[in-house]
C-alpha positions in Angstrom: 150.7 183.8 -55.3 151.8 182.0 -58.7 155.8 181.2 -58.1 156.5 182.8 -61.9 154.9 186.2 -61.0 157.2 186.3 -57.6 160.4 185.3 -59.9 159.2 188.0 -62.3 159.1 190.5 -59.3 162.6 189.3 -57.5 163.5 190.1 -61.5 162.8 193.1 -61.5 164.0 194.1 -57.9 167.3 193.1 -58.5 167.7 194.8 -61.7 165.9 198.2 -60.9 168.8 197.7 -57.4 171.7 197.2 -60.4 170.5 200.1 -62.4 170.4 202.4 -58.8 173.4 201.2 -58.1 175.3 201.9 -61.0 173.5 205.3 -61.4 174.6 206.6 -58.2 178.4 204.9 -58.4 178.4 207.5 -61.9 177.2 210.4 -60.3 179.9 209.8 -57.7 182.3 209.3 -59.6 181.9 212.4 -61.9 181.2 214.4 -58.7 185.0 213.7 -58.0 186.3 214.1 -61.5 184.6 217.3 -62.0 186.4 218.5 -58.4 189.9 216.9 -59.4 190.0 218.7 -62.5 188.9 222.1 -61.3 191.5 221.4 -58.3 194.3 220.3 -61.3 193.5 223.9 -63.5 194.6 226.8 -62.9 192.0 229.7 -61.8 193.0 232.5 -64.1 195.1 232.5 -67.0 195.5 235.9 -67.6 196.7 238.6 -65.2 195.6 241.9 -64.5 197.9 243.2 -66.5 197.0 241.8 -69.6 193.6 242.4 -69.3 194.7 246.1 -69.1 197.5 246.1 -72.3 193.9 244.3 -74.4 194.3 246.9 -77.6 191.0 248.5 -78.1 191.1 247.9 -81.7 191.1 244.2 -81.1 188.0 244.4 -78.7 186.4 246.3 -81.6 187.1 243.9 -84.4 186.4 240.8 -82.3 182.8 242.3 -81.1 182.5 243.2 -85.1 182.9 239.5 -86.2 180.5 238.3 -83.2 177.8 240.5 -84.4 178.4 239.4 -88.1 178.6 235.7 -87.3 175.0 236.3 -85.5 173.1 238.6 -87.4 175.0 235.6 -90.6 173.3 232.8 -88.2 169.9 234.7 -88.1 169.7 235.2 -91.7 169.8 232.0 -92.8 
C-alpha cells in the first residue's frame, strides 16, 4: 500500500483517538460536577409550613398572569 495513504490513515486514527478521548474526559467530568452541585444544594427550600401559610389570593393572581403571558405569547 502507497506510504501517503497509511500516514493519511495513522492521521486519522490518532485524531478520531484525541477527539474520543477528550469526549469522554467531558462527559466525566460533567457527570461529577452535575453530582457535586446537587450534593452542595440544599433539597427543599421551603418547608411544609410555608407551603401551607401560600395566600390563596397570591396563587390566584400568579396563575392569572401565567395564563395572560401565554394566551399574550400565542397571539402574537
Amino acid at each position: 500500500m502507497d506510504p501517503l495513504i497509511m500516514q493519511g490513515v495513522q492521521l486519522m486514527a490518532v485524531g478520531m483517538g484525541t477527539v474520543f478521548s477528550f469526549l469522554t474526559i467531558l462527559i466525566f467530568a460533567t457527570v461529577l460536577m452535575s453530582r457535586c452541585i446537587a450534593w452542595l444544594t440544599p433539597t427543599s427550600t421551603l418547608s411544609d409550613e410555608a407551603n401551607q401559610r401560600l395566600d390563596q389570593s397570591h396563587v390566584a393572581a400568579i396563575s392569572a398572569a401565567i395564563a395572560k403571558f401565554e394566551n399574550d405569547k400565542l397571539n402574537k
